[in-house]
Backbone as JSON, one array per atom type, in Angstrom:
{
  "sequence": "XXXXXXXXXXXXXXXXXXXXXXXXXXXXXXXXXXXXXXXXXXXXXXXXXXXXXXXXXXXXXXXXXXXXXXXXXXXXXXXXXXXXXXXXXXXXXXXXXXXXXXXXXXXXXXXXXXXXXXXXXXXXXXXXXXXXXXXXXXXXXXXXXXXXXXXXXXXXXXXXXXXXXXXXXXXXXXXXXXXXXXXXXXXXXXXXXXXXXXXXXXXXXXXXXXXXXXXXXXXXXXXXXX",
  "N": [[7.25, 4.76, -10.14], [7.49, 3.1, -7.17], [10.29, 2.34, -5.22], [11.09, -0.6, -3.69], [12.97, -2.1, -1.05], [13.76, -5.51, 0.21], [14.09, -7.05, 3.07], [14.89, -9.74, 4.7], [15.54, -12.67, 6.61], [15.27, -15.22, 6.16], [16.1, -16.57, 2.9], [14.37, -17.73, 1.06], [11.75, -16.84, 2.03], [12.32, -13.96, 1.69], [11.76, -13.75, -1.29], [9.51, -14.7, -1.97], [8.25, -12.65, -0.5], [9.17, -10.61, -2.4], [8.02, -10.48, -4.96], [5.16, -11.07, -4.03], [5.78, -8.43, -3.78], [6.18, -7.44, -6.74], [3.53, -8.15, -7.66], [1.64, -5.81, -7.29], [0.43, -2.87, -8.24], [2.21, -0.15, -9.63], [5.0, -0.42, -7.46], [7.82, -1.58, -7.19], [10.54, -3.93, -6.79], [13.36, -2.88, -5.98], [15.45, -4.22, -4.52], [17.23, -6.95, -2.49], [17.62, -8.25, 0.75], [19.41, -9.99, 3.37], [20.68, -9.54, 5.74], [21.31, -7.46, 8.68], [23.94, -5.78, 7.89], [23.83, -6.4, 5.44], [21.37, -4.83, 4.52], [21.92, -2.41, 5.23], [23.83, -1.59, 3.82], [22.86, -2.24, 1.15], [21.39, -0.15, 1.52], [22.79, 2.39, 0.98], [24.17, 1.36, -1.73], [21.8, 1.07, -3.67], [20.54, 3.02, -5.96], [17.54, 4.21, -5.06], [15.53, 4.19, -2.85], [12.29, 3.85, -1.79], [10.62, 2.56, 0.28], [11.05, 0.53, 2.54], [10.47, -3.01, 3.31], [10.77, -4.89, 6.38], [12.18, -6.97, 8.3], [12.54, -8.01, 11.55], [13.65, -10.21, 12.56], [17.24, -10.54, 12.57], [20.07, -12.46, 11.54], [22.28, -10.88, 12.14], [21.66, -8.37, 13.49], [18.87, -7.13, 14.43], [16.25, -5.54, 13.26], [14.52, -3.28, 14.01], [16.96, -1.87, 14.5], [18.8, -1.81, 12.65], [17.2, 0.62, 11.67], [17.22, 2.48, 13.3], [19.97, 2.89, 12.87], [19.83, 3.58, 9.72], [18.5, 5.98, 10.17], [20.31, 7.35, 11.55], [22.43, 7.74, 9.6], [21.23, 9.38, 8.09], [19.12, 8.45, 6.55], [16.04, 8.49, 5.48], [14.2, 7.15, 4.68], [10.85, 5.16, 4.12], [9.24, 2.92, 6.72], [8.07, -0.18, 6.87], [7.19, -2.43, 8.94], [8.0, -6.24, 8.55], [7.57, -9.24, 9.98], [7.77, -11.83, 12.24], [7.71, -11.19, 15.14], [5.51, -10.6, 17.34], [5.81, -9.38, 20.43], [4.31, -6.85, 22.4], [6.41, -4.79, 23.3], [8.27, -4.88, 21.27], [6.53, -3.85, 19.15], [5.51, -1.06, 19.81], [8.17, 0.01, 20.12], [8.75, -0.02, 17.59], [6.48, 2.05, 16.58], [7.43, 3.88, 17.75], [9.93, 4.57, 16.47], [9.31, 5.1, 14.32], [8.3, 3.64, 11.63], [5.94, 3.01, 9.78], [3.68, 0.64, 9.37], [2.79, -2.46, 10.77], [3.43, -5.33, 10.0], [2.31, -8.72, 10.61], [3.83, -11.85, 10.73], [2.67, -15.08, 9.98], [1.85, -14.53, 6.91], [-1.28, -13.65, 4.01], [-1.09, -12.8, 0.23], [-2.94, -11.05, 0.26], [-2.77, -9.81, 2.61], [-0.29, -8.15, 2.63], [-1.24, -6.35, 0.28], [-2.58, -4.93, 0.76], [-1.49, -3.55, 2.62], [0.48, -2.33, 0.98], [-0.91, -0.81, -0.53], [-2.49, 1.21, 0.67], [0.17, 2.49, 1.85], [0.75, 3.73, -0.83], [-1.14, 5.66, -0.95], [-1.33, 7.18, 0.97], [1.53, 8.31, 0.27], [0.83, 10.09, -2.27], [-0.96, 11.77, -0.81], [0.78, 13.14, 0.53], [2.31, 13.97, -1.15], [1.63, 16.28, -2.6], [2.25, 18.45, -1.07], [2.66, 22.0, 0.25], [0.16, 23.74, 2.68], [-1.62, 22.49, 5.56], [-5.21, 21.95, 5.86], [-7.51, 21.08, 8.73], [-9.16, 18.93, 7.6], [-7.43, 17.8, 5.72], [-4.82, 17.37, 7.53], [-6.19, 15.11, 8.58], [-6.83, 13.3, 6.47], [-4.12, 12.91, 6.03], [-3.32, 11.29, 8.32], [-5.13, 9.23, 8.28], [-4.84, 7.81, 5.98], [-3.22, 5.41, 6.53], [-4.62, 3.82, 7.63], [-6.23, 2.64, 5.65], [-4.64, 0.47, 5.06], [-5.95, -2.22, 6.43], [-8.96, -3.99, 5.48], [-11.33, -2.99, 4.57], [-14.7, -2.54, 6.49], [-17.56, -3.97, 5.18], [-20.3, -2.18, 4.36], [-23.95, -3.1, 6.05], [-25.56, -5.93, 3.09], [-23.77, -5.67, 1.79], [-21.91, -7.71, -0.8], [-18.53, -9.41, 0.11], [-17.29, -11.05, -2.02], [-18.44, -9.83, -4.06], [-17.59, -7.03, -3.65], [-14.49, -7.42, -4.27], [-14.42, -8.39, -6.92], [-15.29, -6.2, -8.16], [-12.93, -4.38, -7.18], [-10.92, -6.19, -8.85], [-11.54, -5.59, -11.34], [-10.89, -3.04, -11.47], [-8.16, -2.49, -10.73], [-6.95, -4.24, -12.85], [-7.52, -2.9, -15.19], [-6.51, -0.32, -17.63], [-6.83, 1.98, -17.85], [-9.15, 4.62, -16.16], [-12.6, 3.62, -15.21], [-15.75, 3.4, -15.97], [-19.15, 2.96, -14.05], [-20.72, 1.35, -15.97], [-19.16, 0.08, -17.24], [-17.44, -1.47, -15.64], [-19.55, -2.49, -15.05], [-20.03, -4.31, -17.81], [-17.34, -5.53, -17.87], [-17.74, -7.06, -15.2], [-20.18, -8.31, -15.09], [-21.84, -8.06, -13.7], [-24.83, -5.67, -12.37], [-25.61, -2.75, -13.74], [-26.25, -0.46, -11.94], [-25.37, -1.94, -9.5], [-22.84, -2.15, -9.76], [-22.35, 0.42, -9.48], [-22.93, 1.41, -7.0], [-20.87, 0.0, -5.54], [-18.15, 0.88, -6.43], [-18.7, 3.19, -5.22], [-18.3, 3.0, -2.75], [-15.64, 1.81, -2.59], [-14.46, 4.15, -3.39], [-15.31, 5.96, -0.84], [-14.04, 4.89, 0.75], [-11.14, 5.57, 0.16], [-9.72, 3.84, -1.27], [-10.12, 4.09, -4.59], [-11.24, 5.73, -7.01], [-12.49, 9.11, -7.87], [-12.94, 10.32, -10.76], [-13.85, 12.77, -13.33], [-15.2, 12.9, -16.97], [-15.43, 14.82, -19.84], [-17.73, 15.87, -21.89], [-19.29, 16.45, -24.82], [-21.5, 17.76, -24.75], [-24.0, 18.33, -21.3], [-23.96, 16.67, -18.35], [-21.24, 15.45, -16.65], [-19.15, 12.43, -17.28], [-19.12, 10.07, -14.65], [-15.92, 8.33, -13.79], [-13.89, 5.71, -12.91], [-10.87, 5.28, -11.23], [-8.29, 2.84, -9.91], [-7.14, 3.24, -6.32], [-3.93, 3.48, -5.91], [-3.23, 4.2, -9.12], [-3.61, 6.5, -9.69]],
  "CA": [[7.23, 3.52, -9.39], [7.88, 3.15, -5.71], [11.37, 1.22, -5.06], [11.37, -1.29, -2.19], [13.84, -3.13, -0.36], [12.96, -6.02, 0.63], [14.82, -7.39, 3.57], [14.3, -10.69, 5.51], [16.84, -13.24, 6.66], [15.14, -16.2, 5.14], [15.99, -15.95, 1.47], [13.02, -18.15, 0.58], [10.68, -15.96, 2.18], [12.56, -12.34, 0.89], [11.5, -13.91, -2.64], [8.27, -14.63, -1.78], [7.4, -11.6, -0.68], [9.17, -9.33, -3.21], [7.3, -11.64, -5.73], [3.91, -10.17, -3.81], [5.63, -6.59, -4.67], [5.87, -7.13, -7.88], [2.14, -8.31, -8.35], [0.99, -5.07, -6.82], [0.65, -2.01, -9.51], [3.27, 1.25, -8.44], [5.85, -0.7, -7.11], [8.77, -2.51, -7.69], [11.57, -4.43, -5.86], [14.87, -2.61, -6.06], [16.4, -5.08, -3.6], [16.93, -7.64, -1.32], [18.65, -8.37, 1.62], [19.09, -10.89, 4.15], [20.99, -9.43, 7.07], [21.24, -6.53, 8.95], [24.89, -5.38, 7.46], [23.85, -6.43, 3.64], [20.6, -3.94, 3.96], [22.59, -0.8, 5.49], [24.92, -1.79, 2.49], [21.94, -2.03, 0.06], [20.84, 1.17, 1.18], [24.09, 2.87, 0.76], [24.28, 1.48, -2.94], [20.77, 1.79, -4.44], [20.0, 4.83, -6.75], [16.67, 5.11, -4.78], [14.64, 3.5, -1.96], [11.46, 4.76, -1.1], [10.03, 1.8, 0.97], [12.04, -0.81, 3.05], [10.31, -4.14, 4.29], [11.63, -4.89, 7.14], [12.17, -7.76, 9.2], [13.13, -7.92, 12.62], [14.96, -11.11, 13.55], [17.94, -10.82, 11.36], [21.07, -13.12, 11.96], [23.71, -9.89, 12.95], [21.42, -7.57, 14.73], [17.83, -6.48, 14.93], [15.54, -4.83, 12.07], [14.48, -1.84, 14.65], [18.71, -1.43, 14.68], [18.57, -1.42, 11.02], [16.05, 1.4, 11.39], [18.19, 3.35, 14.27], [21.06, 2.92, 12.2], [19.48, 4.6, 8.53], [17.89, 7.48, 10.86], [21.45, 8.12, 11.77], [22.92, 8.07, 8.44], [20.53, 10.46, 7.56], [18.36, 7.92, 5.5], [14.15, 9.05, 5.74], [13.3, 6.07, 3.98], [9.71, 4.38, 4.77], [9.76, 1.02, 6.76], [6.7, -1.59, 7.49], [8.16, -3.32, 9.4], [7.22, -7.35, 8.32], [7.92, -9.91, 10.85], [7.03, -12.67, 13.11], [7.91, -10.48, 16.22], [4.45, -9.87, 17.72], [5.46, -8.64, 21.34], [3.95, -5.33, 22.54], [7.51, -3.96, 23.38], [8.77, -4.73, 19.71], [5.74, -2.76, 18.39], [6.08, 0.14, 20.47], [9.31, 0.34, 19.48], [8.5, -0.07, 15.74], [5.78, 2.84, 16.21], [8.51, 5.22, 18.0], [11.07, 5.14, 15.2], [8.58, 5.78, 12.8], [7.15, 2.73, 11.13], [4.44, 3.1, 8.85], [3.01, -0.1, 9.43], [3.53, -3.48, 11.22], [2.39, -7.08, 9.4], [2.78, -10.48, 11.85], [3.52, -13.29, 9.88], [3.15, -15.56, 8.21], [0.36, -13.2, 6.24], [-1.38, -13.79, 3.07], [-0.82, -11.47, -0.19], [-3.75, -9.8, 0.29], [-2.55, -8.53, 3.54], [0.9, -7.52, 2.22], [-1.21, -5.84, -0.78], [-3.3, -3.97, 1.26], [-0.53, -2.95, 3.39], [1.55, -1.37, 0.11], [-1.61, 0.48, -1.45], [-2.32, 2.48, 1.7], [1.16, 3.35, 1.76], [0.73, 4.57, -2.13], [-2.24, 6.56, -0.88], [-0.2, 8.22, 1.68], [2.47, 9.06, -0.5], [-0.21, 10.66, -2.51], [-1.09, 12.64, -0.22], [1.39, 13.82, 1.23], [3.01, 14.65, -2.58], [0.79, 17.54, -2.68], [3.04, 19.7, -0.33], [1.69, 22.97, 0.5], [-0.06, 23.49, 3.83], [-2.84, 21.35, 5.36], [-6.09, 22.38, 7.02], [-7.94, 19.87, 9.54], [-9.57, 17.55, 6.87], [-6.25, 17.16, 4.97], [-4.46, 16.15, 8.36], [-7.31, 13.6, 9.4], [-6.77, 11.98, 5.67], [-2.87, 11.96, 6.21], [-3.41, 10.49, 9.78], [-6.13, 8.25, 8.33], [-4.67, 6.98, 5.16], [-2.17, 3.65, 6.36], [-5.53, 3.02, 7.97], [-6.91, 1.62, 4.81], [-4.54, -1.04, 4.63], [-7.27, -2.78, 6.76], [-9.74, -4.36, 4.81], [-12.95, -2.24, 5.31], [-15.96, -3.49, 7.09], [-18.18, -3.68, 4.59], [-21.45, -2.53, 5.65], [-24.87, -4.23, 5.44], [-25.93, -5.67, 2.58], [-22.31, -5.73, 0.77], [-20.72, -8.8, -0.53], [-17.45, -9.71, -0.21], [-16.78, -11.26, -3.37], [-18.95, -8.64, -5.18], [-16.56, -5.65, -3.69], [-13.58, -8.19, -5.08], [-14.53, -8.19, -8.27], [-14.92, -4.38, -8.67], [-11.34, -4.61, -7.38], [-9.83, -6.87, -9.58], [-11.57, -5.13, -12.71], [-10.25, -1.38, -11.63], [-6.44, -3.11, -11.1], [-6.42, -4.51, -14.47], [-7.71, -1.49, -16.19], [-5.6, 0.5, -18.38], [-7.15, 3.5, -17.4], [-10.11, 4.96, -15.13], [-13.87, 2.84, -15.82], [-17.51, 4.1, -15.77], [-19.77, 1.6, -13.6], [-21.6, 0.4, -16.99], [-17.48, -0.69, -18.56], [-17.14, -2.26, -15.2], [-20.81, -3.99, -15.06], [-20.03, -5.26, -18.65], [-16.32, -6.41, -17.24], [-17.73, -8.57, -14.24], [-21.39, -9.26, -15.39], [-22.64, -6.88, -12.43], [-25.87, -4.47, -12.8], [-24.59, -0.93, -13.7], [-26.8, -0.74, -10.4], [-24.24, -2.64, -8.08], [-21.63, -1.47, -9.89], [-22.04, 2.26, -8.88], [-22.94, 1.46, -5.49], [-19.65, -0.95, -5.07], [-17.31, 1.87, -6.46], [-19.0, 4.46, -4.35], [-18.23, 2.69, -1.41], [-14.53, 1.86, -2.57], [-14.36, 5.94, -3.35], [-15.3, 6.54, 0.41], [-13.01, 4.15, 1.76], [-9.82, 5.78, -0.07], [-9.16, 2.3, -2.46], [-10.06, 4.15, -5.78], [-10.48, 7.68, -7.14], [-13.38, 9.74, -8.67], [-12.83, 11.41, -12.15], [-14.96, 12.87, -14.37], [-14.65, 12.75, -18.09], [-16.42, 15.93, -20.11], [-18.4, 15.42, -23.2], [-19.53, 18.02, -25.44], [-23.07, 18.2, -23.36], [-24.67, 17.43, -20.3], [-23.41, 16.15, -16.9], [-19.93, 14.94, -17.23], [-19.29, 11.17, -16.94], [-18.24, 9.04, -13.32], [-14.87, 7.11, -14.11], [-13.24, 5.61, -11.25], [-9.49, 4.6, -11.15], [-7.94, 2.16, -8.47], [-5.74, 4.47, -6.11], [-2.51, 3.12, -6.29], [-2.98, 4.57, -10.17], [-4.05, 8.14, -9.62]],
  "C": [[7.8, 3.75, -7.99], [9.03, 2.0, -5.24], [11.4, 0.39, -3.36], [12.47, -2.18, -2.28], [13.08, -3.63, 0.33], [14.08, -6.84, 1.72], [14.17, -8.59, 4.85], [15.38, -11.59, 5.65], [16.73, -14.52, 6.23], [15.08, -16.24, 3.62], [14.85, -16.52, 0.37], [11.78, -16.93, 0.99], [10.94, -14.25, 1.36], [11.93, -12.52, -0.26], [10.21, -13.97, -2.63], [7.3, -12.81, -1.49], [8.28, -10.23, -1.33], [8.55, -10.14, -4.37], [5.68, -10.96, -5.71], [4.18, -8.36, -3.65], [5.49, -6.49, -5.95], [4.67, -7.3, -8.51], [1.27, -7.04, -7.93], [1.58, -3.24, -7.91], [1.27, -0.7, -9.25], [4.6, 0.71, -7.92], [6.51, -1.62, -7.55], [9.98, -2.65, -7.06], [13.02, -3.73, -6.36], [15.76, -3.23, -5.86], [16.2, -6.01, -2.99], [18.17, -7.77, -0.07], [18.36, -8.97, 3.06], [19.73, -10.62, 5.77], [21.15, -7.75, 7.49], [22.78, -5.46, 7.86], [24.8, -5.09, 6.06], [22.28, -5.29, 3.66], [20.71, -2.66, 4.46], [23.41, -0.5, 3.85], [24.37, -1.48, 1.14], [21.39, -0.38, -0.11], [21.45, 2.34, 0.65], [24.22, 2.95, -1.53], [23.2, 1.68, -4.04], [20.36, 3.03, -5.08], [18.92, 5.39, -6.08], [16.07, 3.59, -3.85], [13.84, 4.0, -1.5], [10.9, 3.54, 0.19], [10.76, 0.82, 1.56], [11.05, -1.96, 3.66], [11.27, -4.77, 5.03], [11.32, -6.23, 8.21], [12.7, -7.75, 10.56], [14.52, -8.59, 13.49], [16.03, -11.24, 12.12], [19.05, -11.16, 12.09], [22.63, -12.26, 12.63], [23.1, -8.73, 14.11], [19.77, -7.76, 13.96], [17.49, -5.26, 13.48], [15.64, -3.63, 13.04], [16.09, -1.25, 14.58], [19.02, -0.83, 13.53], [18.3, -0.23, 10.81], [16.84, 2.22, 12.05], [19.24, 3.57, 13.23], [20.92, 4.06, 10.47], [19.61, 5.67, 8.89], [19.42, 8.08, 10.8], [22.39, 8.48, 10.83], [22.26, 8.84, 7.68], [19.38, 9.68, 6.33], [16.75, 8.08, 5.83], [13.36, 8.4, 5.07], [12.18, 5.78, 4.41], [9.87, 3.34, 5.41], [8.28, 1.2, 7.06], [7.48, -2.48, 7.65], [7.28, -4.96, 8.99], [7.61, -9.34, 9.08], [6.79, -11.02, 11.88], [7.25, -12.08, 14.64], [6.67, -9.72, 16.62], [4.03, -9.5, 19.46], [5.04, -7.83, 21.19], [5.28, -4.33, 22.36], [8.15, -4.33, 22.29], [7.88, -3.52, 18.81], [5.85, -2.07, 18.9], [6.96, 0.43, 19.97], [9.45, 0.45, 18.08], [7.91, 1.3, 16.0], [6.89, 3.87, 16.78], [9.5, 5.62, 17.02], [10.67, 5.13, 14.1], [8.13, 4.61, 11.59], [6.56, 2.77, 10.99], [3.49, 2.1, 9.51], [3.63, -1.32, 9.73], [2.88, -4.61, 10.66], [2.88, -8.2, 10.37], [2.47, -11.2, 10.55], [3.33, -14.26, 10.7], [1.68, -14.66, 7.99], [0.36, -14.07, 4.66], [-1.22, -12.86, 1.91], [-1.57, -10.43, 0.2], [-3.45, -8.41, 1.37], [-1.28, -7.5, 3.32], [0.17, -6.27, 0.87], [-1.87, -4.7, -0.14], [-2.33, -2.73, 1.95], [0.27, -1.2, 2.44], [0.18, -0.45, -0.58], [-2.3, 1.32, -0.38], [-1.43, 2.99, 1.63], [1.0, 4.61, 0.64], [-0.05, 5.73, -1.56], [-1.98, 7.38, -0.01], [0.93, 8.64, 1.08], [1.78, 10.05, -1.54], [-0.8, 12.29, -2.1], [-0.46, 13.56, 0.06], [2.11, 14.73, -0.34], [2.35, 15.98, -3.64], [1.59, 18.51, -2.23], [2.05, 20.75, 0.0], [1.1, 23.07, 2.23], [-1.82, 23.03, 3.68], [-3.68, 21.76, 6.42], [-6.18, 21.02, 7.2], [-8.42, 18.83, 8.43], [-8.25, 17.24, 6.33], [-5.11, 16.59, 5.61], [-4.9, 15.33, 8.87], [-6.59, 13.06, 8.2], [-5.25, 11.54, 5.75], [-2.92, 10.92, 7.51], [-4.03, 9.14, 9.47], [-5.57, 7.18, 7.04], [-4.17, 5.59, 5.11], [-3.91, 2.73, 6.95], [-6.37, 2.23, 7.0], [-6.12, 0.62, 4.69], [-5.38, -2.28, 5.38], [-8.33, -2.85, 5.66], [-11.14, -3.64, 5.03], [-14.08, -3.28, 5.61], [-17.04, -2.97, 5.99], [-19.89, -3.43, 5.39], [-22.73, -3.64, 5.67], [-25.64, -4.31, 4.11], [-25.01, -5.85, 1.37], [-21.86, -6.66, 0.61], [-19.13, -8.69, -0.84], [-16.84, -9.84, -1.61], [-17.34, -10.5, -4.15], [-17.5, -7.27, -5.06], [-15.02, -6.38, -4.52], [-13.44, -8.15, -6.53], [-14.2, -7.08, -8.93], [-13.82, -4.12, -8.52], [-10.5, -4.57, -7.92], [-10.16, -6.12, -10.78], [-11.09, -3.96, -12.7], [-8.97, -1.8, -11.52], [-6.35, -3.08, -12.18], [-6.52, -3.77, -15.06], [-6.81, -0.97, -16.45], [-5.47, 1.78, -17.77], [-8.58, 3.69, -16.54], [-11.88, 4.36, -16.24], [-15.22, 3.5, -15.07], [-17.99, 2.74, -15.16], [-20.56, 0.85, -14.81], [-19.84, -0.39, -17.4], [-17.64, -1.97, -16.84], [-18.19, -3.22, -14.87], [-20.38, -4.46, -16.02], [-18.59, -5.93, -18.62], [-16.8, -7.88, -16.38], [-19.23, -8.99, -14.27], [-22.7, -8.53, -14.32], [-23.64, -6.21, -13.48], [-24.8, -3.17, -12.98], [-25.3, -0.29, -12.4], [-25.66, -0.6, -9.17], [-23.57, -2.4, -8.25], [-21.29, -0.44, -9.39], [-22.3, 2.16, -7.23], [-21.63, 1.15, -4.91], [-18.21, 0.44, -5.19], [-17.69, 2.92, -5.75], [-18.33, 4.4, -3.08], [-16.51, 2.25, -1.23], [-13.8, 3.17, -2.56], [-14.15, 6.04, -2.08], [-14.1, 5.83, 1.4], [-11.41, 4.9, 1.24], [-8.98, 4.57, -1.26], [-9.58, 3.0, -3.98], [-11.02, 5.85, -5.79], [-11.82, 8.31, -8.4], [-12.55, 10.32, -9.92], [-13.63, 11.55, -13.04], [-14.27, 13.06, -15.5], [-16.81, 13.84, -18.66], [-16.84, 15.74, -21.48], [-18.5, 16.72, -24.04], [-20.54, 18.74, -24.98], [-22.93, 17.42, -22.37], [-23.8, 16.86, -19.65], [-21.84, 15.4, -17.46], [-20.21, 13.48, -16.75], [-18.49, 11.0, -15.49], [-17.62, 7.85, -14.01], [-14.17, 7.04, -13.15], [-12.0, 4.73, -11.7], [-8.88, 4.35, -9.49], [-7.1, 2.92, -7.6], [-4.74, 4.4, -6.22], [-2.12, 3.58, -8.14], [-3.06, 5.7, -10.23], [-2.25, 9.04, -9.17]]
}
């Protein structure tokens, strides 16, 4: 599981959106914390933090301060930063001290969900180690970029790619396009096209499964499970 702190200075909103961590599959809220002092403090006492949400306007100092302040305690945590702070010279400054990713609120889950399963898919990556030719630093470079919703191209619906979605989330384990046509009512057709096109985007994960003959099977698991 991936531990986040979740830090915001409205304690209605911190709940809210560790609420939309816990509906998202990999992660789970370690923490919260409402001011700058109580999430140096949090970080200090947690067994493990891989991810910090991070707010900016906090009632003693400044999220980016927050962020200065870890670095210097030697903490290499993740932030996304998640805030209503949508100058240029706030973001800049977010992308210099190393911020994954920036959300403007107020946001809906989807965008917070999107946000955390790019991350996964960059942790992923990177949890390979080893060294990396040119394609394997384009996909680290490229991966937070899926938390963007892909442009689907022409021809694609919306609520069709949704579906395929929601039925590879819930899954137990990795689904053939006929399990997930007879999940959402889809052709085994549209099905394989829809997961092909979630494959290429980085949102879910080829695997084959080997029989005793003949061509192995296509089962596709959501990425945040792989």
């Amino acid at each position: 599981m991936i531990e986040v702190l979740v830090v915001d200075d409205d304690t209605r909103v911190a709940r809210v959106n560790a609420a939309y961590v816990g509906k998202v599959p990999g992660f789970h809220v370690a923490g919260e914390a409402h001011s700058a002092a109580e999430a140096l403090s949090r970080m200090e006492a947690l067994p493990r933090v891989d991810l910090v949400l991070m707010d900016h306007y906090l009632p003693d100092d400044t999220g980016l301060a927050v962020v200065q302040e870890m670095r210097r305690r030697g903490h290499q945590t993740d932030v996304i930063m998640v805030t209503a702070a949508r100058d240029i010279s706030t973001v800049q400054a977010a992308m210099r001290q190393g911020a994954l990713q920036y959300l403007v609120k107020p946001f809906a889950f989807a965008g917070l969900r999107a946000k955390l399963e790019a991350y996964a898919a960059l942790r992923r990556t990177l949890d390979g180690g080893g060294e990396a030719e040119q394609p394997d630093v384009d996909r680290i470079f490229g991966a937070l970029s899926a938390a963007a919703e892909p442009d689907l191209p022409k021809g694609h619906s919306p609520s069709t790619a949704e579906l395929v979605r929601r039925a590879l989330v819930n899954a137990e384990g990795p689904l053939s396009a006929q399990e997930i046509a007879d999940e959402t009512g889809l052709s085994r057709q549209t099905a394989q096209r829809y997961l092909k096109l979630l494959e290429r985007t980085g949102r879910a994960r080829l695997t084959l499964k080997y029989g005793d003959a003949g061509r192995p099977e296509h089962r596709y698991v959501w990425a945040t499970r792989v």
